[in-house]
N, C-alpha and C positions, 0 to 999 in steps of 0.2 A: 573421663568423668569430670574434670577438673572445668573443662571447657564449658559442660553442658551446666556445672554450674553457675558458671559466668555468664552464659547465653540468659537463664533462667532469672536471677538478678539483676541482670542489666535487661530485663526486658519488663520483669516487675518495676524497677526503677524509670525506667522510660512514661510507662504509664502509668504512676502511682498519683504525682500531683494535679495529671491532667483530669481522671478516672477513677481511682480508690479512691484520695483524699477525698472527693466531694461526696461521695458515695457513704463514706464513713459519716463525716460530719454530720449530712443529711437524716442517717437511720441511725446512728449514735450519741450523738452529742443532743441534750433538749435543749429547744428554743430557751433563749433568755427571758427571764419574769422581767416585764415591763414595771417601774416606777409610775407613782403618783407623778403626774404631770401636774405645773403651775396653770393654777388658772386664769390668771393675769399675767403677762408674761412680754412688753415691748422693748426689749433692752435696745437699746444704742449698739448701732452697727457703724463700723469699718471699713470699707472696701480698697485693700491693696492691688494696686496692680503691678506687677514688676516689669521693667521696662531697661531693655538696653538696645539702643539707635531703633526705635520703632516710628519713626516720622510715618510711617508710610501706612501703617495699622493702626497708629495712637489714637488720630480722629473719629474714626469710627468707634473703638472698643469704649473711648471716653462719651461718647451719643449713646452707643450701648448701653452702660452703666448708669447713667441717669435716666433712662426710660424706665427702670427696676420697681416696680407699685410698692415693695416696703420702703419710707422714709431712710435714705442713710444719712449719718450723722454726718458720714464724710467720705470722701475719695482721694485714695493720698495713690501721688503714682511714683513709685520707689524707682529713681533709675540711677540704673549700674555705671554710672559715669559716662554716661552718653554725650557724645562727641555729635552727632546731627539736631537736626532739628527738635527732636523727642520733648525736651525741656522743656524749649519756646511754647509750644503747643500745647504744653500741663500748661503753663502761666499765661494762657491767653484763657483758660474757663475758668480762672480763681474766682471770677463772680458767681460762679454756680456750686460754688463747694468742692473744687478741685484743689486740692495742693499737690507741693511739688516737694519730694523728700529727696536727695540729691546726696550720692555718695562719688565722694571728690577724687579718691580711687577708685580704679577699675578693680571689684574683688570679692564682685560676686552675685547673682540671684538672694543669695537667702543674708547675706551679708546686708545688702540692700531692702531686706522686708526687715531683717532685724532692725534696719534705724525708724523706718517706719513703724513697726511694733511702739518702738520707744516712744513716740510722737503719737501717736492713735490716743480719740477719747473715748472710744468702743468699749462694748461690755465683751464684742463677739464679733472677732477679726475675720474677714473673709477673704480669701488669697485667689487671684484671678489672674493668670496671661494676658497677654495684651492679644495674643491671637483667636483667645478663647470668648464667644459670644453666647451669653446669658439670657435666658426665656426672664419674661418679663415676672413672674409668679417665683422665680427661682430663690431669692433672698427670702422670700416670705413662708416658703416651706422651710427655709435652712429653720428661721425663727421656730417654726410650730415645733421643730426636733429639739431646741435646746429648750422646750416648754418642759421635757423630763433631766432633773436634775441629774440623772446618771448619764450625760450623755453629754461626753469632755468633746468632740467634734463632728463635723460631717461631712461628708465625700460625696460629689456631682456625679452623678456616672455621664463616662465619655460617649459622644455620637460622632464619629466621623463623616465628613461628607465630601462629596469632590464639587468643583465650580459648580455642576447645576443644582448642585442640592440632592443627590443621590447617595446613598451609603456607600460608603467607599470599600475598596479592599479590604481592610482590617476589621469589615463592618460582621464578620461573624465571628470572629476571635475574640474581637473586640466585645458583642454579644453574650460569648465563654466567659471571660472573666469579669463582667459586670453581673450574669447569675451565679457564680461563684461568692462573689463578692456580698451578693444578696445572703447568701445562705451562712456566710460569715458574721454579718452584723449581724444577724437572729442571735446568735451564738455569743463569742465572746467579743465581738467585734471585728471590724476589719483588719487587716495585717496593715495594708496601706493606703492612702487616701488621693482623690486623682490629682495632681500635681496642677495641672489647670485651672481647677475650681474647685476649692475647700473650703470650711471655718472649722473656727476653734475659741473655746474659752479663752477670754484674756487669762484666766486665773490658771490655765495649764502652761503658759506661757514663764513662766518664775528666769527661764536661763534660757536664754539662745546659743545654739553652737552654729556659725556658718560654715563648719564642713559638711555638714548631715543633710540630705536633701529635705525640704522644708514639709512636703506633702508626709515623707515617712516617718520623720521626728514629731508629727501633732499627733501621729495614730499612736507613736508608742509611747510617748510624754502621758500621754490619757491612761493607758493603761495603768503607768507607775503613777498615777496621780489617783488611782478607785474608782476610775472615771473609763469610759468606752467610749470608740470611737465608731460608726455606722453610718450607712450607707442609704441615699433617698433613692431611687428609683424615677420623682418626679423633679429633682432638681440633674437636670441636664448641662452640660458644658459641649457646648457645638464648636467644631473646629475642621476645616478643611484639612483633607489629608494631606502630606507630603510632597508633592512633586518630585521631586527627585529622590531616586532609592538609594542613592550614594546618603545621601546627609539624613534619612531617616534611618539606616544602618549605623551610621554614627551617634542618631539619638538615643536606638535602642542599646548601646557599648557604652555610652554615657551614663544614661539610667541605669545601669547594671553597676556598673563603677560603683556611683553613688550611693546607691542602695547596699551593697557589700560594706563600705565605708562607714556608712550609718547604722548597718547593724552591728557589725564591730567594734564598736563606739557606745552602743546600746547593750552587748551581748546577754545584759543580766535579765530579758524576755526571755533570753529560752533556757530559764530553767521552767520544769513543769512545777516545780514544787511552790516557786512564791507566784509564777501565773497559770498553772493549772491549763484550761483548754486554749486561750489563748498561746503557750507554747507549743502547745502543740500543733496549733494554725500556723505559726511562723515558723516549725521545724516545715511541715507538710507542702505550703505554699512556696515558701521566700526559699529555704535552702534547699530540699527537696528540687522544687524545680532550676535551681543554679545548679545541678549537677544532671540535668538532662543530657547537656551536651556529651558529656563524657559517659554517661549509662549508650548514647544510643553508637559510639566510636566502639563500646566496648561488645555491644550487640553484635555490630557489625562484624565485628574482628571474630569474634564467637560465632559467626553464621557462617563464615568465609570456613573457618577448623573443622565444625563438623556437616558439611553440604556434603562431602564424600560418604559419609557414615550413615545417612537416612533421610528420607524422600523429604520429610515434613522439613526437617534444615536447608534443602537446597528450596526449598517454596520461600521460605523467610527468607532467605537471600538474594533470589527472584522477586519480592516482593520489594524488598530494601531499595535492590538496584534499581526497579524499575519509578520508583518513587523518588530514588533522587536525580536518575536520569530526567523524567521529569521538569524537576526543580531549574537544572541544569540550564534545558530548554526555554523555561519559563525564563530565566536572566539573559538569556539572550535575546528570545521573540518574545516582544508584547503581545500577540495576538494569543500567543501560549498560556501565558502571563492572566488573561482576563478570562481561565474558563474558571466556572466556580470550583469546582475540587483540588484543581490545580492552583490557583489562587492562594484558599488556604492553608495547602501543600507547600509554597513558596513564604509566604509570611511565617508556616512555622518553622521552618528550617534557617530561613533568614535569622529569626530570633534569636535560634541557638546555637547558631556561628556566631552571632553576635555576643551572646552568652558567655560561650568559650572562650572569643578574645577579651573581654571586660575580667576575666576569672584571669586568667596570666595576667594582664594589666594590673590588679589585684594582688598579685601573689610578688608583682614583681614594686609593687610600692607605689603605683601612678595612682596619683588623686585628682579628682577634676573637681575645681571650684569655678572656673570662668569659663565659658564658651560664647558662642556669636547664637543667637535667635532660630531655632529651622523657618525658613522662607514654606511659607503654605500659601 
């Protein structure tokens, strides 16, 4: 009996963030009442880019970034103490309205936007990778959203693509949680904002912490500030997938880290009482899905107990096996690797191995503030 409850929980819990949650929000929670929008409305913009040894991306991202049809006031490229060429190459466009914001220690991404924060003459900071390339229309939709004064930031949704411009792997997951994403900002706003390509009010901006990964800290600053955080649809952040699954397994165990980090540093969202649906998007989404890995270990374990006892147990566990067997395949043969179902078979599981270990990393005290750039 004991098992079949474990089986039954850990299988609700398996599918609750990926399936219930949106399902609830969707037919439970009502759309947010929009604000009077400003009618006039051109504030002074920003554009940070954070930058450590990117000689090799910088020139292009910096041609990117001035092709952009809203006017920016400015483009400051925050670099993490880069040691190549990076710097040289900010201070060869100073005639074009590039600066160079230069942290003299190596000590951090968001260590490095905070000096830039400091330095910005922006109404409305915009945070951009250096790998991340912007549609030309993309700053001027951010604008039209901070035309409603309840609306502390706003989040690019990601497009992956591989060298010829094709969606990549992650391009239906990736899909998953950008309609997700959607169905959050209606509501009380997003949980978190794409790390790539964001803005945010300077005025939510009051105190920088560089442990906190910068994309998660504007979405929840917004909320303790009365302010929402939401998601455009037409502002796009394009970036080449991964090449190597070694070092995008370590992005995704990195981002997990960090996000654990910063919400424990933030914890006072999830109460429901001072934010209401909003905590309940960050129990449903953010923790909810960090304990996938351990719901689907304990499935398993509970499928293995009772496969003796009834037909429909031994099918879940024939199902299990043959899905991770699968998986299995797929990490060793690429040809495996690239059928569609399989694919997303592989990327979710990758995830939350990844998951798993960023959770022990976590529990056992490792914080990541510096790392090297993923090569795309």
């Amino acid at each position: 009996m004991h098992m079949k409850w474990l089986f039954w929980i850990c299988a609700f819990g398996a599918v609750y963030s990926y399936a219930i949650y949106p399902l609830l929000l969707r037919l439970l929670v009502p759309v947010r009442k929009q604000h009077g929008a400003v009618a006039e409305y051109a504030p002074a913009v920003t554009l940070v880019i954070a930058c450590r040894n990117e000689e090799r991306r910088l020139p292009h991202k910096i041609e990117n970034a001035l092709q952009v049809a809203y006017p920016l006031s400015e483009i400051l490229v925050a670099s993490d103490c880069s040691d190549d060429r990076s710097d040289e190459i900010t201070l060869s466009y100073a005639d074009r309205g590039v600066r160079l914001v230069r942290s003299e220690r190596r000590m951090g991404k968001e260590h490095a936007q905070g000096l830039a924060i400091a330095s910005a003459r922006g109404d409305i900071i915009v945070f951009s990778d250096a790998g991340t390339d912007l549609p030309k229309e993309s700053i001027g939709f951010i604008v039209e959203r901070f035309r409603d004064p309840a609306v502390g930031a706003v989040s690019s949704e990601d497009l992956f693509v591989t060298a010829d411009g094709k969606v990549a792997g992650e391009g239906a997951y990736v899909k998953y949680e950008m309609w997700l994403r959607r169905l959050e900002s209606d509501r009380a706003g997003v949980v978190g904002l794409s790390g790539s390509f964001f803005a945010v009010r300077r005025s939510v901006l009051t105190s920088w912490d560089a442990t906190i990964p910068s994309d998660f800290a504007c979405a929840l600053k917004s909320v303790q500030a009365g302010l929402v955080a939401v998601s455009d649809s037409r502002v796009r952040g394009i970036y080449k997938d991964i090449k190597d699954s070694k070092k995008e397994y370590q992005r995704k165990v990195r981002t997990a880290v960090r996000g654990m980090t910063g919400l424990a540093r933030l914890a006072g969202v999830l109460s429901p009482f001072r934010y209401g649906t909003f905590a309940f998007q960050i129990w449903s989404h953010k923790v909810m899905r960090w304990m996938v890995p351990w719901f689907l270990l304990g499935l398993l374990a509970a499928s293995f107990a009772l496969a003796p006892v009834h037909g429909f147990y031994r099918f879940a566990l024939f199902a299990q096996l043959l899905g991770y067997g699968l998986v299995i395949a797929a990490h060793f043969f690429a040809a495996v690797r690239g059928l569609g179902l399989t694919r997303i078979a592989y990327y979710f599981v990758q995830a939350n191995v990844a998951l798993a270990h960023a959770a022990l990393l976590f529990v056992a005290g490792r914080r990541i503030v510096v790392w090297e750039p993923s090569v795309r």
